[in-house]
C-alpha positions as CSV (number, residue, x, y, z in Angstrom):
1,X,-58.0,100.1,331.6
2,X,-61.1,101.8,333.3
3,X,-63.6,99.8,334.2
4,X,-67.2,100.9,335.6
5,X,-67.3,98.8,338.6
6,X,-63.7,100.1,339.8
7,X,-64.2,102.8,342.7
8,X,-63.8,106.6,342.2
9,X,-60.1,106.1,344.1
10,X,-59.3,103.3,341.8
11,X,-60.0,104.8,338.3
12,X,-57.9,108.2,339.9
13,X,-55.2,105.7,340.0
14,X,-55.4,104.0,336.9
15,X,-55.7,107.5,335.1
16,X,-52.7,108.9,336.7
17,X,-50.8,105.7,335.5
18,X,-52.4,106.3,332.2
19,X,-51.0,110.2,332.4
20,X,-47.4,109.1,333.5
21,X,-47.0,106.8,330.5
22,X,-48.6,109.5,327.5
23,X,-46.0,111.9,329.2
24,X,-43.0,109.3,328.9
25,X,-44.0,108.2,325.6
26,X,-44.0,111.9,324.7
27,X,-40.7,112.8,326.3
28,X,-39.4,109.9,324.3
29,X,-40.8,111.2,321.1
30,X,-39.0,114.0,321.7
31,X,-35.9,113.0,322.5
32,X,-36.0,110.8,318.9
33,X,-36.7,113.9,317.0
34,X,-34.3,115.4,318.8
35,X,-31.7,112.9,318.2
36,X,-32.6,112.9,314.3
37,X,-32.2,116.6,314.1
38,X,-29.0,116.9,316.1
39,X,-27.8,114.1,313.2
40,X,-29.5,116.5,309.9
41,X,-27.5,118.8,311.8
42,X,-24.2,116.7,312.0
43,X,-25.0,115.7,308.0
44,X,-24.8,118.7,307.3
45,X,-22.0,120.0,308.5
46,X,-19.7,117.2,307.4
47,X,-21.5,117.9,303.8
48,X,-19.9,120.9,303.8
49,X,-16.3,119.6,305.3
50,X,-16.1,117.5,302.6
51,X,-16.8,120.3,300.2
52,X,-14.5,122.2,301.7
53,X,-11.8,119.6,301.6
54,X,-12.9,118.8,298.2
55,X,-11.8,122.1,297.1
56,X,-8.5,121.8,299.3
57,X,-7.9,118.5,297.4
58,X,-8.4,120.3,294.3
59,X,-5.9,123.0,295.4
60,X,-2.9,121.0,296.2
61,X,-3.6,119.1,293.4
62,X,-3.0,122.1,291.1
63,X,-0.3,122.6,293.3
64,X,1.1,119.5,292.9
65,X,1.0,119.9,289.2
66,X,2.5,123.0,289.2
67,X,5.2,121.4,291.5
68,X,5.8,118.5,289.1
69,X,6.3,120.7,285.8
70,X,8.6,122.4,287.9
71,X,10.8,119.7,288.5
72,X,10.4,118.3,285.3
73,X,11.8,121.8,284.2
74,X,14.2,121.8,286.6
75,X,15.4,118.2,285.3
76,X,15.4,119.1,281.6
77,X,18.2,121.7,282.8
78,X,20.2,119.2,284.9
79,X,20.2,117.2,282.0
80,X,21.2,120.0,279.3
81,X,23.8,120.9,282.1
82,X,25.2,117.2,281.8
83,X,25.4,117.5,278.3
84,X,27.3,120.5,278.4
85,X,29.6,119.0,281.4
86,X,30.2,116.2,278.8
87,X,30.5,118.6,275.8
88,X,32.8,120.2,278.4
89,X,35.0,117.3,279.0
90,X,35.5,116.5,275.6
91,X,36.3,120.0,274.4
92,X,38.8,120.3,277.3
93,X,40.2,116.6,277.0
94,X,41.6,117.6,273.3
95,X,41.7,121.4,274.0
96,X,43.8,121.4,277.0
97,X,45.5,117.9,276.5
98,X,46.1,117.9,273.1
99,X,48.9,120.5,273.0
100,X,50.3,119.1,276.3
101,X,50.6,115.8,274.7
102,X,52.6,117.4,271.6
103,X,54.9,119.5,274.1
104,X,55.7,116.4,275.9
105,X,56.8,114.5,273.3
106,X,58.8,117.0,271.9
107,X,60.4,117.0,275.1
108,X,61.3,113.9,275.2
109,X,62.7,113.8,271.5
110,X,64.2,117.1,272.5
111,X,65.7,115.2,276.0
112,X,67.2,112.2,273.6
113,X,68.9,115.0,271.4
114,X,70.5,117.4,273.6
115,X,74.2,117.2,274.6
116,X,74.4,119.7,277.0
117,X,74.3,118.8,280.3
118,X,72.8,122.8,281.1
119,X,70.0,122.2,278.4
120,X,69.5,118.9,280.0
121,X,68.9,120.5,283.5
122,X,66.6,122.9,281.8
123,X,64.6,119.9,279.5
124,X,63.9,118.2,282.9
125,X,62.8,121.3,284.3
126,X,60.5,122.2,281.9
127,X,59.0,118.5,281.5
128,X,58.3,118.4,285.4
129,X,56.2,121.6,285.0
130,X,54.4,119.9,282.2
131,X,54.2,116.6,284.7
132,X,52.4,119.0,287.3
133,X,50.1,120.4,285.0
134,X,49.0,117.1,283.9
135,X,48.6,116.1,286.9
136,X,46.3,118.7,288.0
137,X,44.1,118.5,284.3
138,X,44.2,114.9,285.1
139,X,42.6,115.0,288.1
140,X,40.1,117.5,287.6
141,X,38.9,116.0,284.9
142,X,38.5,112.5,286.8
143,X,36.8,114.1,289.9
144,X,34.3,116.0,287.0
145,X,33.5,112.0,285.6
146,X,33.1,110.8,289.0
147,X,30.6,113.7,289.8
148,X,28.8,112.8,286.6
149,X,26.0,110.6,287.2
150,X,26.0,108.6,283.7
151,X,29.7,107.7,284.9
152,X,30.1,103.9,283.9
153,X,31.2,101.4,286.5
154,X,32.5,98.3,285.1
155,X,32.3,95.9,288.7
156,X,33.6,92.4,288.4
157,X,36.2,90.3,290.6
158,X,39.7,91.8,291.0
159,X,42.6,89.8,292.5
160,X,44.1,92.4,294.8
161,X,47.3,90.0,294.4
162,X,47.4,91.0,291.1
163,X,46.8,95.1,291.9
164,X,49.6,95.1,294.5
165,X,52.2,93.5,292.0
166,X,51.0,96.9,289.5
167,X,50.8,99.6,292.6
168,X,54.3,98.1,293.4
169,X,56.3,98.7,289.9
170,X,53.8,102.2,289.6
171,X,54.9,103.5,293.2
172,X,58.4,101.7,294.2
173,X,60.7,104.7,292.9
174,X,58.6,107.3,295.0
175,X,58.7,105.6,297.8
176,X,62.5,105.1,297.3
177,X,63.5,108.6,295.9
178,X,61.9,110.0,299.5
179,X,63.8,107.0,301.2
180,X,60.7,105.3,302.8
181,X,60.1,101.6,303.6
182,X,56.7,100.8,301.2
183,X,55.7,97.1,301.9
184,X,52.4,94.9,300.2
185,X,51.0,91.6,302.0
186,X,50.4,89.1,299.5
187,X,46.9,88.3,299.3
188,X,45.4,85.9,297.3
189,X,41.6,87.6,298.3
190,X,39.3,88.3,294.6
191,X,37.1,91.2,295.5
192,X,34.4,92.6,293.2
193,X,34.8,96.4,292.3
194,X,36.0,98.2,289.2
195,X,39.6,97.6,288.7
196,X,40.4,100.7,287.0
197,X,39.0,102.3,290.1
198,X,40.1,100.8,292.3
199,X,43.7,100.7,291.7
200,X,42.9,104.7,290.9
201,X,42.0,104.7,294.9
202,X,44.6,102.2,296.1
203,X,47.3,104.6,293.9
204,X,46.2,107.7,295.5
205,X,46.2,106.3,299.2
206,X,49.8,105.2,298.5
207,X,50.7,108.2,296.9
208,X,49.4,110.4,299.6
209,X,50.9,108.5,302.5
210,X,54.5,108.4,300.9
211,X,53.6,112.1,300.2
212,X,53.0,112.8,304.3
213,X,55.6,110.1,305.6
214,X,58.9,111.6,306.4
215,X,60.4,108.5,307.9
216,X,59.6,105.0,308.3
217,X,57.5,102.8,306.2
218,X,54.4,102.2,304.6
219,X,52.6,99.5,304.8
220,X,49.4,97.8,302.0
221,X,47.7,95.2,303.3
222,X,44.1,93.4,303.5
223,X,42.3,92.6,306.9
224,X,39.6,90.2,307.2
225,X,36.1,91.8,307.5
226,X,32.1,90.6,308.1
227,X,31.0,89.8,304.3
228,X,34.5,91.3,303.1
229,X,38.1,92.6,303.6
230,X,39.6,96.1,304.1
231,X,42.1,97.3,301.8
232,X,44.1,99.3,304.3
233,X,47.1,101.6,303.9
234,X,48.9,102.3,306.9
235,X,51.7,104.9,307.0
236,X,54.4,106.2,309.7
237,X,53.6,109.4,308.9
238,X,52.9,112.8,311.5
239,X,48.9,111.7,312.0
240,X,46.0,113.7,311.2
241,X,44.1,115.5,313.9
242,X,40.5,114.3,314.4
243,X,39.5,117.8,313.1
244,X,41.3,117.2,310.0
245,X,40.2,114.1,309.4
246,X,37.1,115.3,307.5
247,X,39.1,118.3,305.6
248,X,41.6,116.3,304.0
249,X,39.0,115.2,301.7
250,X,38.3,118.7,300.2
251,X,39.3,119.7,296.7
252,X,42.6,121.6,297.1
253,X,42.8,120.6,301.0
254,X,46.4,120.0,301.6
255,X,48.0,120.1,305.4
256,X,51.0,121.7,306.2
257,X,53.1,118.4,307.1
258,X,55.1,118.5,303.7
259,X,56.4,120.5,301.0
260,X,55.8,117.7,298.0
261,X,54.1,118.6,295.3
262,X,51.1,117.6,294.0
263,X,47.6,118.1,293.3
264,X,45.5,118.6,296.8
265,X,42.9,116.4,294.7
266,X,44.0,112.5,295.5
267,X,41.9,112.1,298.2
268,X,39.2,113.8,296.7
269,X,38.7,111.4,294.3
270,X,39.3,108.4,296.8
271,X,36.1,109.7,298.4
272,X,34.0,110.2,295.3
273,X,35.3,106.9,293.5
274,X,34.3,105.3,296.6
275,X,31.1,106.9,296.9
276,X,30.3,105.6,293.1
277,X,31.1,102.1,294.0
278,X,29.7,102.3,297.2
279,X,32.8,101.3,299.6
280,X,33.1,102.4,302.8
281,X,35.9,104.6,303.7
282,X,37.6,105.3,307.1
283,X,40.5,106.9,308.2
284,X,41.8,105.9,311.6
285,X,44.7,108.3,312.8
286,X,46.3,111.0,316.3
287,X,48.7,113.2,315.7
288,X,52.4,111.8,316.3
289,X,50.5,108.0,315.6
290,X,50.8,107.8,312.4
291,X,47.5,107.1,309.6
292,X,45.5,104.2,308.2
293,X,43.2,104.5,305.6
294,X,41.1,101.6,304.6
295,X,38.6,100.8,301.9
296,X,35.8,98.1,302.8
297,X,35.4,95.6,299.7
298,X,33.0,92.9,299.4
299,X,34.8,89.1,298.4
300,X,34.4,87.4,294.9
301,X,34.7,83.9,294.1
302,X,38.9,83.5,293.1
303,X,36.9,80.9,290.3
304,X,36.0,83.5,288.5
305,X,39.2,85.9,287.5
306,X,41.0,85.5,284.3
307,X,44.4,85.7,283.5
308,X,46.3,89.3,282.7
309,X,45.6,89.9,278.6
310,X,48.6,91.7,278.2
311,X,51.9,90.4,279.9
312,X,54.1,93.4,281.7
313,X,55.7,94.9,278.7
314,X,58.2,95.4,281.2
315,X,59.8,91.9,280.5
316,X,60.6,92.4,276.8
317,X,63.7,93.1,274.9
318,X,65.0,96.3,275.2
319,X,63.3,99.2,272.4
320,X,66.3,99.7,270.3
321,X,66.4,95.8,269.1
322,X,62.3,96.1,268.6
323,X,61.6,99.2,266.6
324,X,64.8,99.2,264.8
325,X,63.6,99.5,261.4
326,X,59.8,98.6,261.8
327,X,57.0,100.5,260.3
328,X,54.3,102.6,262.0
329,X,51.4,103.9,260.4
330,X,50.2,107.4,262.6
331,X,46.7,108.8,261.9
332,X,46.5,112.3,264.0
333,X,44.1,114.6,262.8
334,X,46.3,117.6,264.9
335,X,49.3,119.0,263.1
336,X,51.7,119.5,266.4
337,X,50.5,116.1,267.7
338,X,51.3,114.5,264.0
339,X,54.5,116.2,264.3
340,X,55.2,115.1,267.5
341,X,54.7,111.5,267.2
342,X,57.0,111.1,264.0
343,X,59.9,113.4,265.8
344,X,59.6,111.0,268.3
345,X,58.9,107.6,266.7
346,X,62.1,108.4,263.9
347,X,64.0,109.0,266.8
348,X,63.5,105.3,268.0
349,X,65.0,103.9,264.3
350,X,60.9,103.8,262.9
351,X,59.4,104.2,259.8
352,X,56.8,106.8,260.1
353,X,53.8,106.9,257.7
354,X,51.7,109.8,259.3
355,X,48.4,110.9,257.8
356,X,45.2,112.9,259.6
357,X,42.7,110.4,258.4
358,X,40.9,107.8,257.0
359,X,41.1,109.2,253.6
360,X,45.1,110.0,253.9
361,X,45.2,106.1,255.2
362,X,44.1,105.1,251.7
363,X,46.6,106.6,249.5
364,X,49.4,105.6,252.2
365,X,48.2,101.6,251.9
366,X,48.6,102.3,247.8
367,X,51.5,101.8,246.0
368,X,55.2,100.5,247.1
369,X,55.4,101.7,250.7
370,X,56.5,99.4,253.2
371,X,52.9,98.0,255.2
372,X,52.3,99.4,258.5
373,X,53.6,96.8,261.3
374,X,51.3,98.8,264.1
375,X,48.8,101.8,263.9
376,X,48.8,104.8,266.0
377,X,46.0,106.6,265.8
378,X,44.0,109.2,267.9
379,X,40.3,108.3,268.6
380,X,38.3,111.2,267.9
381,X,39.3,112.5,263.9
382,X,37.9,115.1,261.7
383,X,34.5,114.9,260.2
384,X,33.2,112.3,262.4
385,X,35.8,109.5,261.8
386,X,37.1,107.6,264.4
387,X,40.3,105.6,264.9
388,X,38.5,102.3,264.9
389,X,37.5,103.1,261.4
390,X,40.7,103.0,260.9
391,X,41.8,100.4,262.0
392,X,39.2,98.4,260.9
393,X,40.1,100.2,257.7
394,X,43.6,98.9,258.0
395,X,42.5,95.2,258.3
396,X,40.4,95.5,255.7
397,X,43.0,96.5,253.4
398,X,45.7,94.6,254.5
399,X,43.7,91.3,255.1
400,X,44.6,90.7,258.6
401,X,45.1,92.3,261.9
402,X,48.0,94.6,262.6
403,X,48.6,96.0,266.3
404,X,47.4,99.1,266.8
405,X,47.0,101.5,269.6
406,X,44.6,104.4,269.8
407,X,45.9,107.5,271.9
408,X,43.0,109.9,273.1
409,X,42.2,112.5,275.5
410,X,38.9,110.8,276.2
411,X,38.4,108.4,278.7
412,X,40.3,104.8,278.4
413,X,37.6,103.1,279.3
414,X,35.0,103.8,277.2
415,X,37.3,103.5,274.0
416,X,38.5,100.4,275.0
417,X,34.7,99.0,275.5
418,X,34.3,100.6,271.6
419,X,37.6,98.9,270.3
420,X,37.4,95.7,272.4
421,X,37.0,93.4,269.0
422,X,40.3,94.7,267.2
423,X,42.4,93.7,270.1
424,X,43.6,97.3,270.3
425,X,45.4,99.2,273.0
426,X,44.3,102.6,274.8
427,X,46.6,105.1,276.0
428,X,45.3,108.6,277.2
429,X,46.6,111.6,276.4
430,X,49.0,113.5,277.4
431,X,51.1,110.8,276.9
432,X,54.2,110.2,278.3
433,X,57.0,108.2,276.0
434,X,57.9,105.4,278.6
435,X,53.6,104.6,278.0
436,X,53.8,105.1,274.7
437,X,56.9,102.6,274.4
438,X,56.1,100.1,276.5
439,X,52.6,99.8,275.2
440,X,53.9,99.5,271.5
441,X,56.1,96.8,272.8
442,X,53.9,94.8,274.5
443,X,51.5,94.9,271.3
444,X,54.5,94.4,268.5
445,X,56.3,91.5,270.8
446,X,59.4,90.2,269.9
447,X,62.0,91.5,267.4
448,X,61.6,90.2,264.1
């Protein structure tokens, strides 16, 4: 501060200090104001980003919305579409199978009859055209279920020592008619996996390699695996080519290595059974090496299979002795099918009581006519009945269980979930008469 007794020099000094610090107290006042505007500045224009992203937000939003009733659209379609692949299936199943069924067992009654060794030639003919084309519809509509995604599987523990004893009676006489060497290592591994499934893709890997294998042998077996063991099919075959290897699983694919028939659709539904069940599939093979296909399948505890239901109907007394004079009760709601089955079931010495439903099972269960021993009936009837209805009507009348076997064109497994608690049996149509026989004798047992 100034002070009166400081010289002229002195308060010069002390003013100039004085100046220095008004003019840095000011330049800092300016630079705060500056500062503060710089931020109302800033403020502001992030007010209006958010605004602006606001109304972006808004945007996709509707967008989004737009997007989602879109899909749900496009979802209410896929589901109508699976309807109408189901209503599909069923309609073909009967429409397609049904008459096959009828001209096959015609066939076979007609095959029993004939004396003639040229219209015996020309029976087998004809059946083995039948054979192909049931083998075709068969496979189509199994690859259409496996593409379905409501398609039920039913995984629990499956004794592959047990499958391999099944694949061996099913596949033995191919392998012998084209003069190959088929072989299965025992194994006593359980694995979980659907069993119907499974011995579907185990049958078509065997089926495919005998098919391919001019010479030599084919060998089933199980190797050891982290968490699991491969279900492997090696053949002696010509190989695949490593450009192949992915082809051979198209519908229809078939390589020029043989001139066997069949479908060009087995390994297409190896692939998509195995996709279902999620096992991993491999096929290791060179040309002039030969081919192994495998199947990775996790373990199951061996404590927890069950004994075979059914023993091999194989095993029992030959069909003459059994249906000699037995009863059978047949509920088909189709004429030709109705037919068909009472040609062929008279032929075998049986008393046929045929009927096309529930109703027509009444008045046959009235009266003096000899009881039903067994029912055959179809599973899908007219007006909405069903052939457990009928056999549950059949119990009720009779007041205990009779065999019975329901023969439809829809899938086995689901009918047999339905008819579980009547203890009945499930054949799908077409059917063939060695099925239809040894199923009946497995369910009627011994001769009387």
């Amino acid at each position: 501060m100034l002070r009166s007794s400081d010289s002229a020099e002195r308060q010069i000094q002390k003013l100039q200090r004085i100046n220095a610090a008004l003019i840095r107290r000011m330049d800092i006042i300016d630079e705060a104001r500056g500062s503060t505007h710089a931020l109302s500045q800033a403020a502001a224009v992030l007010e209006r980003e958010v605004v602006a992203r606001n109304l972006d937000l808004e945007r996709a939003l509707a967008d989004l919305g737009a997007i989602n009733a879109e899909l749900a659209s496009a979802r209410i379609a896929a589901d109508e579409a699976n309807r109408a692949k189901s209503r599909f299936l069923r309609a073909a199943s009967h429409d397609l199978l049904q008459p096959l069924s009828a001209a096959k067992l015609l066939l076979s009654h007609l095959e029993d009859v004939t004396t003639d060794p040229g219209q015996a030639d020309l029976v087998h003919r004809i059946a083995a055209t039948f054979e192909s084309a049931e083998d075709l519809i068969r496979a189509l509509l199994q690859i259409a279920r496996l593409d379905s995604q409501r398609v039920e599987m039913n995984v629990g523990p499956v004794s592959l020592g047990r499958l391999f004893q099944r694949l061996s009676i099913d596949v033995q006489a191919q392998a012998e008619a084209r003069g190959l060497d088929l072989r299965f290592v025992p194994s006593s591994a359980a694995v979980l996996s659907d069993p119907v499934h499974l011995r579907s893709i185990a049958q078509n890997l065997i089926s495919n390699a005998l098919k391919y294998t001019v010479s030599g042998r084919v060998l089933v077996g199980v190797r050891r695996a982290p968490g699991g063991v491969w279900l492997q099919v090696h053949d002696t075959g010509p190989g695949i080519a490593e450009k192949d290897q992915e082809r051979i699983f198209n519908e229809f694919e078939r390589l020029s290595h043989s001139d066997q028939p069949g479908t060009g659709l087995g390994l297409t539904i190896v692939r998509r059974a195995c996709q279902q069940l999620g096992h991993p599939l491999e096929v290791l093979s060179a040309p002039g090496r030969g081919s192994l296909f495998r199947v990775l399948l996790p373990l199951a505890g061996a404590a927890a299979l069950t004994p075979d239901r059914v023993a091999d109907a194989r095993e029992a007394p030959g069909p003459d002795a059994l249906f000699q004079d037995r009863t059978v009760l047949v509920v088909e709601n189709d004429p030709a099918m109705r037919q068909a089955f009472s040609f062929l079931l008279g032929g075998w010495g049986m008393t046929v009581l045929a009927t096309d439903g529930i109703a027509g099972v009444g008045k046959l269960l009235q009266g003096p006519r000899p009881r039903p021993e067994i029912v055959l009936t179809d599973y899908r009837l007219d007006q909405g009945e069903t052939g457990v209805q009928v056999i549950s009507q059949v119990h009720a009348a009779l007041g205990r269980r009779v065999p019975a076997l329901i023969v439809s064109a829809e899938c086995a497994e689901t009918i047999g979930a339905a008819s579980s608690h009547l203890g009945a049996g499930v054949l799908e149509k077409p059917v063939a008469e060695a099925d239809l026989r040894q199923m009946m004798r497995a369910l009627l047992g011994p001769a009387p």
